[in-house]
C-alpha positions, 0 to 999 in steps of 0.5 A: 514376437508380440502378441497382437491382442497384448498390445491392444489390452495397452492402449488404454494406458497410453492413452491415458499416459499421453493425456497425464503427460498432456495435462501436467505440461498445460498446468505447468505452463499456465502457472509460468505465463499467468501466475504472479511471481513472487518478489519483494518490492523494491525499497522505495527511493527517497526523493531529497527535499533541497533545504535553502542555503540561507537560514529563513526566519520564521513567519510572524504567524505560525501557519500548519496549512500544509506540513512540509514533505519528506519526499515522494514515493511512486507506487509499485504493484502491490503497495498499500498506504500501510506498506508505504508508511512502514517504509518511511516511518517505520510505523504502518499506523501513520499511513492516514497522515500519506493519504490525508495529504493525496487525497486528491488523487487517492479516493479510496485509501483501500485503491491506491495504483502504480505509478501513482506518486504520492507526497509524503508528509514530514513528522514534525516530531518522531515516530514515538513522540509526535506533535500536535501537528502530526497528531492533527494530520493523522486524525485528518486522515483517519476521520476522512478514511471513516467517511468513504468506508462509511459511504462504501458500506465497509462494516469496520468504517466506525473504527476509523471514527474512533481511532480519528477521534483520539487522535484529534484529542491528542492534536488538542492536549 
């Protein structure tokens, strides 16, 4: 038989058991309800601009008002302009080009949300040989992320200065 006066010398043990046991299932259970899981983002689906059947001459004065689109990207949680310029042009730097463009609905280029749907600017030339167009639009963006960092306080705001002003220097060569 037990000695009563054994078993009593165990009860701070259990006690403490049952407690560690407690505890490890209450951590183990927030992170299954409340961590984020990691994954990779879906590839983003390119969305086809239809070209007209018909050749279409060009206008007697070239206009670059608006650069034509590529195709719309629909934000998913945790995009970044960076992400999403990575994706479609295989370039990360060209990201002020996608936000100089929705600018109307992205007011911080650092806050952009899912669901959002953004156009995304066709290169008039290639990644490693852009236009002065495409040179035009990046500066664009570049200065116009400047101005609200600069608004917002953000201590490298000046940055974005300087890399919109070389390139508002290669739209102009």
């Amino acid at each position: 038989m037990s000695n009563p006066s054994q078993s009593k010398n165990n009860a701070p043990l259990v006690v403490a058991l049952v407690i560690v046991v407690l505890l490890g299932l209450g951590i183990a259970l927030y992170f299954a309800f409340f961590a984020t899981p990691v994954k990779k983002a879906p590839a983003p689906t390119p969305v086809a601009v239809q070209a007209s059947p018909q050749p279409v001459a060009p206008e007697a004065t070239p206009t670059s008002t608006q650069p034509k689109i590529l195709g719309v990207h629909q934000v998913v949680p945790r995009d970044t302009l960076w992400w999403i310029s990575d994706k479609w042009y295989k370039d990360p730097v060209l990201w002020p080009s996608i936000y100089e463009i929705n600018k109307a609905q992205i007011h911080n280029p650092d806050l952009i949300y899912p669901g959002q749907r953004f156009d995304i600017p066709a290169l008039v030339g290639t990644k490693g040989n852009l236009s002065q167009d495409d040179y035009s639009l990046l500066a664009k963006g570049y200065l116009e992320a400047y101005r609200v960092y600069k608004e917002a306080g953000k201590k490298d705001a000046s940055q974005y200065k300087t890399a919109g002003e070389h390139y508002q220097a290669k739209a102009s060569q």
